[in-house]
C-alpha positions as CSV (number, residue, x, y, z in Angstrom):
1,X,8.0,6.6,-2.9
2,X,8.0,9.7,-0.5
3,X,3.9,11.0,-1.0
4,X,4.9,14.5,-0.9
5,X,3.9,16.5,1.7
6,X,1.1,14.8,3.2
7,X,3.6,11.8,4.4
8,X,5.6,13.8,5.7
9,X,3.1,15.6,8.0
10,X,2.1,12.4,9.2
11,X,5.6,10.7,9.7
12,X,6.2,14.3,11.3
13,X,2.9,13.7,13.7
14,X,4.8,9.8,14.7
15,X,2.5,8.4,11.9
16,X,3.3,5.1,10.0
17,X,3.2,5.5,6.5
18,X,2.5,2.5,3.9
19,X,1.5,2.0,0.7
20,X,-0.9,-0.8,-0.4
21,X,0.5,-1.0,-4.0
22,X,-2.3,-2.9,-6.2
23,X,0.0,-2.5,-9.9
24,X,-1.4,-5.6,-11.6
25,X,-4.6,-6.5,-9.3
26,X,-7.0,-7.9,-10.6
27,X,-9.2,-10.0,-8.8
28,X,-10.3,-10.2,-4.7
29,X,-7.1,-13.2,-4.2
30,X,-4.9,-10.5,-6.2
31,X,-6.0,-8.2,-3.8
32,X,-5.9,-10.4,-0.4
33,X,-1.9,-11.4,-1.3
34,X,-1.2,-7.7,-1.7
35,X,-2.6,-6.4,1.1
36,X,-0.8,-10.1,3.1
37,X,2.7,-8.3,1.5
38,X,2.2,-4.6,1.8
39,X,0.2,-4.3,5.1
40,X,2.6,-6.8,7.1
41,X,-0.7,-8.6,7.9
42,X,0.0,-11.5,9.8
43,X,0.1,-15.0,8.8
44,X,-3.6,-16.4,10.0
45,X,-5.2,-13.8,8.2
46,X,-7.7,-15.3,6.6
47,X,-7.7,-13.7,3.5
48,X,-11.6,-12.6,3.0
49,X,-13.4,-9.0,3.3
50,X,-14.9,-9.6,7.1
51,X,-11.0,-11.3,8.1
52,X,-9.5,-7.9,6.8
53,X,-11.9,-5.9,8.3
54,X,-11.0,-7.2,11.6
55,X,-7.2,-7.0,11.1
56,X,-7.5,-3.2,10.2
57,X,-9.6,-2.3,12.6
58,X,-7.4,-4.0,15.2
59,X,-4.9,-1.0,16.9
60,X,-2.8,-4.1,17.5
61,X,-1.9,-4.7,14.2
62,X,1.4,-3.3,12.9
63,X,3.9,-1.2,14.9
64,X,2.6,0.7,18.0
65,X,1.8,4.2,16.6
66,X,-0.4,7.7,17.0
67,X,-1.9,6.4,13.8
68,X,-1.2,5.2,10.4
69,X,-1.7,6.7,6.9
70,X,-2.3,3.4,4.0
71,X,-1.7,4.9,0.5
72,X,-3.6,3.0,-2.2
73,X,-1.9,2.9,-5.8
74,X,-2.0,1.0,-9.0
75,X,-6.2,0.5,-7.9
76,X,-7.6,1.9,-11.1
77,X,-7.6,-1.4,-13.0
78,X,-8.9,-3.6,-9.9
79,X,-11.5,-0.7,-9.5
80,X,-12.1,-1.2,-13.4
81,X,-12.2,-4.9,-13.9
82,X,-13.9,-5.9,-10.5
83,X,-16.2,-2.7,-10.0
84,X,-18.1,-4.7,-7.1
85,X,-15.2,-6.5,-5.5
86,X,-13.7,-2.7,-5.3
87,X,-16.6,-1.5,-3.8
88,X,-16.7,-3.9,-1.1
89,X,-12.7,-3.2,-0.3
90,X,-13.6,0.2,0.2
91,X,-16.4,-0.3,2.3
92,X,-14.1,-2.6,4.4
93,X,-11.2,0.2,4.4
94,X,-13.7,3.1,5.6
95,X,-15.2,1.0,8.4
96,X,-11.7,-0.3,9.7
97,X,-10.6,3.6,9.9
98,X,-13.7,4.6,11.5
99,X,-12.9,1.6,14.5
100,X,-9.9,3.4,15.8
101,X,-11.7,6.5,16.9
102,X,-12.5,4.5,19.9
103,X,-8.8,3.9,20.9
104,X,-8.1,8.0,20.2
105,X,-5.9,6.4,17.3
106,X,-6.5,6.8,13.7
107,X,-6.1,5.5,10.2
108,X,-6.6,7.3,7.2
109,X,-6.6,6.1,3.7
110,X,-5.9,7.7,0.8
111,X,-6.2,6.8,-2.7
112,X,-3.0,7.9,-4.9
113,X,-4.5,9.6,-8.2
114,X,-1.3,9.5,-10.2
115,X,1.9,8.4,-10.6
116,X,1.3,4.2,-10.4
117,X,-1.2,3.6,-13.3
118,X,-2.7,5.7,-16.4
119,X,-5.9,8.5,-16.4
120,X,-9.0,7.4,-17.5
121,X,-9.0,8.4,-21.3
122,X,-12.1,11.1,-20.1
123,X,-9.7,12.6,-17.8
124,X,-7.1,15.3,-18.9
125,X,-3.4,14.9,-18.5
């Protein structure tokens, strides 16, 4: 998947671009083994909210880059089915992109709104 225009700004700009697809997460260990996959996170992760924070906020991890642009899809159900477990991995997202301001790096995440799960019923389209 390409992200339209956004991505390519970013790869344009020397960013990496990644998706963290969550299609069929549905519970924190779900979400842990994705992230493991998708984010090339390395092997002594330890696969708990304050372990990830750490490995995100780390300009070390993944390839040497201006900065990196995660794009989060297949989340609604997660976000549905374990509404406080979602809460806490976005908390842990936001503060891992707010630790690479101090490095003049950055990582931006972006939930994808389409495309990789169905709308709410209460939502047109």
């Amino acid at each position: 998947m390409t992200y339209g225009p956004l991505a390519a700004v970013c790869r344009s700009a020397g960013w990496q671009v990644t998706e963290l697809d969550l299609s069929g997460v549905l519970d924190k260990g779900a979400f842990m083994a994705r992230c493991v996959r998708d984010l090339d996170l390395p092997e002594w992760f330890g696969r708990n909210w304050d372990a990830l924070a750490d490995v995100l906020g780390d300009p070390d991890w993944g390839p040497a880059s201006p900065g990196r642009l995660v794009v989060v899809t297949g989340w609604r159900p997660y976000a549905r089915s374990r509404p406080d477990e979602w809460e806490t991995a976005q908390e842990v997202l936001e503060s891992a992109s707010g630790h690479y301001e101090q490095f003049d790096a950055a990582l931006s995440v972006v939930l994808s709104l389409g495309g990789s799960d169905q709308l709410p019923p209460d939502q047109p389209g």
